[in-house]
TITIBA-13243 format. One record per atom (N, C-alpha, C): x, y, z. Coordinates in steps of 0.1 Angstrom, whole numbers, plus 5000, padded with zeros to 4 digits. Example, Ala and Ser with C-alpha at 12.3 -4.5 7.8 and 13.67 -1.06 7.14 Angstrom:
! TITIBA-13243
513249435078512349555078513249675078512849785071513749895071512950005079
//
This chain:
! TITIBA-13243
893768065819894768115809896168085814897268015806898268045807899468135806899268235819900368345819902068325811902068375802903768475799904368525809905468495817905968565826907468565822907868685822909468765815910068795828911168675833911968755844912968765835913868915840914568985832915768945847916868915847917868885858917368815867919168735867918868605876920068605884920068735890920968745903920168705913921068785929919968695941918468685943917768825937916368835938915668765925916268745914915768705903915768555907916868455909916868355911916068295924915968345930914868335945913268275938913268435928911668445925911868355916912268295907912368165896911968105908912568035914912467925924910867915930910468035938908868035943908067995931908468085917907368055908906967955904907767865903908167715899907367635911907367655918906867585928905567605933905167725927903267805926902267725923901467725923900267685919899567765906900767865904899967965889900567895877899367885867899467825858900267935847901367885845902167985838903567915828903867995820905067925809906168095815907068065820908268075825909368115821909868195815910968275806911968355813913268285812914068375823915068405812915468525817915968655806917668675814918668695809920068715814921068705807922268775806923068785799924168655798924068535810925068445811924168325809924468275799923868145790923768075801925168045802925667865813925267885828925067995831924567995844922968015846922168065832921268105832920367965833920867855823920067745819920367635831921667675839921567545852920567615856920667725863919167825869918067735866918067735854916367715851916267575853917067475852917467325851917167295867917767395876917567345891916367405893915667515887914467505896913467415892914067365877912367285870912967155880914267125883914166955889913366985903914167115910913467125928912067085926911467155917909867175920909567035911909966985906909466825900909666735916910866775923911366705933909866745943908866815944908166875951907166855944906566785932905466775926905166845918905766975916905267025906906066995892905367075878906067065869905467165859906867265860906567345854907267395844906967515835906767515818907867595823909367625827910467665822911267675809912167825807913167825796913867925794915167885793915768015793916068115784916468235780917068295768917768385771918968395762920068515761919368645762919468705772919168875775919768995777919969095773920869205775920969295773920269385781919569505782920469595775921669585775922669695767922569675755921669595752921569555736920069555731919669695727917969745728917969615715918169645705917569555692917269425695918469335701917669235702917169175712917169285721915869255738914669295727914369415722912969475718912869295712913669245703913269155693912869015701913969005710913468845721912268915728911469035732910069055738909468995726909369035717908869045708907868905704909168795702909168665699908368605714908568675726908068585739906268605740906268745735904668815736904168805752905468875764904568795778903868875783903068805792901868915799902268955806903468945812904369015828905869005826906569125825908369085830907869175839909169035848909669125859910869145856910869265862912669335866913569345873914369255875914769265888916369285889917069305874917969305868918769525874919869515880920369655886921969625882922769755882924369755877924769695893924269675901924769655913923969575927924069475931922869415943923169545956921869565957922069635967922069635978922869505990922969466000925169445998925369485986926869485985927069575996927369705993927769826006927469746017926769686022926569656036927869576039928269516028929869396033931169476040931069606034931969696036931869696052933569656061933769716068932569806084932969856093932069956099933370066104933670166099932370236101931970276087932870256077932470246063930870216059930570086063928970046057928170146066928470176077926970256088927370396078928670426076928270606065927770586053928170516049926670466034925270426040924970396049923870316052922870476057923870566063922970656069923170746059923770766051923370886036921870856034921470736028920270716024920870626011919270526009920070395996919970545985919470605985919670705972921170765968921770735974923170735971923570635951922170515956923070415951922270435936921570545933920470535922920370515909921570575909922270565893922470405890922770305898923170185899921770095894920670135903919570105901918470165890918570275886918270325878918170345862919070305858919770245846919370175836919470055842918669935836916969915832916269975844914769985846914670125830915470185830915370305823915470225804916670155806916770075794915869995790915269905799914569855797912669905791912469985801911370075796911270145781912570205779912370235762912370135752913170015755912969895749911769875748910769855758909469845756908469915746908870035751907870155739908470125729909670055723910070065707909469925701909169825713908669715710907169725709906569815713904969855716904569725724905069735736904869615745903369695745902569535756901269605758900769495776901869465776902169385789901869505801902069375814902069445826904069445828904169555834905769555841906169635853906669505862907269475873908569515872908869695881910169685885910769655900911869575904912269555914913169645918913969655912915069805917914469955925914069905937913870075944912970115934911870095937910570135931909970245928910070295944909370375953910070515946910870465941911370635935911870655919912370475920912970475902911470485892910270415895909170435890908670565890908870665898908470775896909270885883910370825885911370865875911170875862910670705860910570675846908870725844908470765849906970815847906770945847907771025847908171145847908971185839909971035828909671055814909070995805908370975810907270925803907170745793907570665810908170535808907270465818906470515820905570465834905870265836906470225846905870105844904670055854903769975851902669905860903069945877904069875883904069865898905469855900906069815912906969765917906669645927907769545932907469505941908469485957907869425964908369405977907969535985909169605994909069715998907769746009906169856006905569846017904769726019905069666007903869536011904769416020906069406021906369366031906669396045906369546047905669586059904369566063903469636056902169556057902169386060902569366056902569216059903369196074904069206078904669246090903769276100902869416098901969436108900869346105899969356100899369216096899569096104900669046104900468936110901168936125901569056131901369116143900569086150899369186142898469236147897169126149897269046139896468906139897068806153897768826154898368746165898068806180898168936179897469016191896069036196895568986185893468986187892968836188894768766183894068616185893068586177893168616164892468616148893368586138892568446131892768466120893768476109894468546101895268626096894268656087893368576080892768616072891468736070891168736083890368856091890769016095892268986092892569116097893469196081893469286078893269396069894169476070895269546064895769656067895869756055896269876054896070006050897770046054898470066043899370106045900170186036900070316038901470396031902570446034903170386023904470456030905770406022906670446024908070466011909170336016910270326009910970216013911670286022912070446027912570476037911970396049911170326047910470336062910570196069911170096056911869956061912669976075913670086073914370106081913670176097912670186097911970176109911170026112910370006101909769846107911269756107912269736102912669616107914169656108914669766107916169816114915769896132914469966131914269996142915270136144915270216133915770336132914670426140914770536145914370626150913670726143914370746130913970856119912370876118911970966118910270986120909571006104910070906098909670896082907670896083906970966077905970976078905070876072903970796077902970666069901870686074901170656065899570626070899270466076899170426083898570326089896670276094896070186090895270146095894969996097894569966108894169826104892669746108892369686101891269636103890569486106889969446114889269306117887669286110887869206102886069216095885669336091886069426088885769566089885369686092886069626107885969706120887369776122887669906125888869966126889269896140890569886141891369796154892069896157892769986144894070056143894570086161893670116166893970166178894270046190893270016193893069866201894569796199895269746185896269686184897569766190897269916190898469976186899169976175898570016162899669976150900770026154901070156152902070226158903270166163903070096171903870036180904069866173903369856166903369656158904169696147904169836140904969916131906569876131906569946144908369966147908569846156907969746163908069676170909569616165910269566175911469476168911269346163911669326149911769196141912869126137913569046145914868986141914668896130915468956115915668916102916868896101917468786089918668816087919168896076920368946077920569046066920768996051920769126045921269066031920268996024920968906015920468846001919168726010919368686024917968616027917068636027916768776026915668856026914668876012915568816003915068785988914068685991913768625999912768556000911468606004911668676010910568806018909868866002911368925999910369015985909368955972910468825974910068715965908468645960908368625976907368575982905868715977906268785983905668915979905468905966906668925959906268925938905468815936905668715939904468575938902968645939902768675949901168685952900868835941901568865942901569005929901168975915901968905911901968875902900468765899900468675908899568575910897868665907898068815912896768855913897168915899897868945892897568985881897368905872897368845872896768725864895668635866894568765877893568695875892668795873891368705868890068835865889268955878889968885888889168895899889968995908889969175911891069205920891269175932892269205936892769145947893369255953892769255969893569405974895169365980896169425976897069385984898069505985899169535989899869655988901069635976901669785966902669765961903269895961904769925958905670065957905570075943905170195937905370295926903970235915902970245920901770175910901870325901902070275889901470355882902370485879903570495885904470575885904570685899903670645909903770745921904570745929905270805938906370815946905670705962906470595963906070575975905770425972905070385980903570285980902570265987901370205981900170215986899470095988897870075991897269935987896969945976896869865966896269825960895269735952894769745945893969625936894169635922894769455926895269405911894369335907894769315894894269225882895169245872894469185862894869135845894969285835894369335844893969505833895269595846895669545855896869605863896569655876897369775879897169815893896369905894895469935902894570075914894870085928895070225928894770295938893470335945893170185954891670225958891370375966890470415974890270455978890670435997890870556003891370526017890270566026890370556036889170596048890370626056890370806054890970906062892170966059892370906047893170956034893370996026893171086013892871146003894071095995894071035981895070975976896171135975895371285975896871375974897671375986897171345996897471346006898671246006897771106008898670976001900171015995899671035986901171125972902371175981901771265990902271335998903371316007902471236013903271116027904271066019904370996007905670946001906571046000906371145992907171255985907371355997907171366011908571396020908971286028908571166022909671046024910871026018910871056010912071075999913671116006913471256009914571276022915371206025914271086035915070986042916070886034915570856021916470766016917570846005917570976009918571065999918271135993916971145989916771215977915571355982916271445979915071585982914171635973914171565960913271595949913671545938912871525934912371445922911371575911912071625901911371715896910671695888909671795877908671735866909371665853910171665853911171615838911971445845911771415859912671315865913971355869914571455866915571475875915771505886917071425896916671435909917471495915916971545928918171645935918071545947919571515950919971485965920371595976920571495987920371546000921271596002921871686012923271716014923971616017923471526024924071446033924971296021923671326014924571186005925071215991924971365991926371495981927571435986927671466000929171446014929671316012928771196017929171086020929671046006929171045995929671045981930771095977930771215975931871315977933071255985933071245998934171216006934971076006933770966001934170856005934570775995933770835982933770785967934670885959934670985959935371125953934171155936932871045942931771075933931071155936931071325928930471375929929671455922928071435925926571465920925371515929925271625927924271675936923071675926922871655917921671625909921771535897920971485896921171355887920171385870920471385860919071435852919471275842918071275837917671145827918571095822919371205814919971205801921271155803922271145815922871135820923171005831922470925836922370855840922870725836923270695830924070575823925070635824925470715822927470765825927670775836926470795849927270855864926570665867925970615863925770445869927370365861928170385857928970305853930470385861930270525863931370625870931270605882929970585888929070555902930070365909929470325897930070145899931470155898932570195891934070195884934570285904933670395907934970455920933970395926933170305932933170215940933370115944934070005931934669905929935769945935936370015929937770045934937870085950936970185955936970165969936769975977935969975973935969835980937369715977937569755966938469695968940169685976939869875983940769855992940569806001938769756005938569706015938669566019939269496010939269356005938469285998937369375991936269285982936269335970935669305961935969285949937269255941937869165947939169105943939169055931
//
């Protein structure tokens, strides 16, 4: 079958993932979605020549997209009929704050990214009701902070399918650690992993914070967990580079994601917010979507769990039954102080006015800092 695939933004993560897809082996027709025509259609023009340059050739095209404009996004879904958008479209990249200065970027960095939610939030929100007025019946991929924007929108009742990147880029981390430690394979060794996007910041910042995860790992289906030390392959130090190069990491990730959903056959792999849960887990994909299998030594409430006093760490202290969220003190302050934005709780309804109040006094900060000129 030839997959429909709807990327919705073609900023750094959107344009990354055009590029891998193009160059896939999944048999798929290619639709990239954005509000800037002339930049949208070189986009698509350089990835169909790269990957012709590389042997492949693939079914690219672009179209005018614009989420602030529900009628005629519902109407361009409509006309595409795809089996998958991805989302990857936010009021803001969220590796901007990090340009900022120090000690400026380390006091944003240690509020928690939940600072930045309204930014990220927004869009995935827009987008989702677009879909219910279009009676999509697709699978949907959000990129924007998963781990907690999906729990949001599924709390009002916007569930999307999964998210991507996030713990399956950890898992994959230990994974190929830990294959390298038993001198196996990669394809022999297995991992089990939960755990929230707070916890990036221990596998590959090497933060200290005692964010809570379930770990196991496996050879042929023999438990190692111990033998290897996950624990320690976890937090181990990994020198990455910062920023937008890391779109390749997530990228790469959305590929094989995507790739298993679009087949008959599941495929266990890990994703953040299947199904609207806080956090991420393993999973098994397919064409009918995401599961939450079953753990050995885990109980999926438990699972739930481990994410939802993860939260904390990236800012946020709750997440209520309606989706509104309460922040942390800490990123009340850093907000407050440094932005003169201030929101100690965020509710649905609202969120498109504190993501544009959120973006307008942080523009302006930065731009005392010398950026956004």
């Amino acid at each position: 079958m030839n997959l429909r695939i709807l990327i919705i933004g073609l900023g750094g993560l959107g344009s990354v993932l055009l590029e891998l897809l193009a160059r896939s082996s999944l048999s798929c027709r290619l639709v990239v979605g954005s509000r800037n025509r002339l930049h949208g259609i070189a986009s698509c023009n350089l990835a169909k020549l790269g990957a012709q340059a590389q042997g492949y050739d693939p079914d690219i095209e672009f179209t005018r997209l614009d989420l602030d404009d529900p009628q005629a996004t519902a109407k361009t879904i409509q006309g595409i009929s795809p089996d998958i958008i991805v989302c990857t479209a936010t009021r803001q990249s969220w590796w901007i704050p990090q340009q900022l200065p120090d000690p400026q970027s380390s006091r944003f960095k240690s509020a928690g990214f939940g600072l930045w939610l309204p930014l990220h939030l927004s869009l995935p929100i827009a987008l989702m009701r677009i879909l219910h007025s279009a009676d999509y019946r697709g699978l949907t991929l959000i990129a924007p902070f998963p781990d907690v924007v999906n729990c949001i929108l599924d709390r009002m009742g916007l569930s999307p399918t999964c998210g991507i990147g996030n713990v399956d880029e950890i898992a994959t981390k230990v994974r190929g650690l830990a294959a390298a430690k038993l001198a196996a394979p990669i394809d022999e060794v297995t991992v089990s992993l939960v755990g929230h996007h707070a916890l990036e910041k221990t596998a590959f910042d090497g933060s200290p914070e005692p964010v809570p995860y379930f770990l196991r790992v496996d050879r042929n289906g023999r438990d190692v967990t111990k033998e290897v030390k996950a624990a320690e392959l976890l937090m181990e130090p990994l020198n990455l580079p910062k920023g937008p190069p890391t779109h390749f990491l997530t990228a790469g990730s959305a590929v094989r994601l995507i790739t298993a959903l679009g087949s008959d056959r599941s495929v266990r792999l890990h994703a953040p917010g299947p199904n609207g849960l806080p956090g991420g887990y393993p999973v098994l994909a397919s064409r009918s979507g995401v599961t939450v299998p079953e753990l050995d030594g885990l109980s999926l409430p438990d699972a739930i769990d481990v994410n939802e006093q993860s939260h904390k760490f990236d800012g946020i202290e709750r997440i209520e039954k309606d989706g509104s969220v309460v922040f942390t003190e800490n990123v009340i302050s850093v907000a407050r102080d440094e932005l003169g934005f201030n929101c100690s709780r965020l509710e649905p309804h609202e969120v498109e006015t504190r993501a544009q109040e959120l973006l307008s006094k942080f523009q302006a900060y930065a731009k005392g800092y010398g950026m956004m000129s």
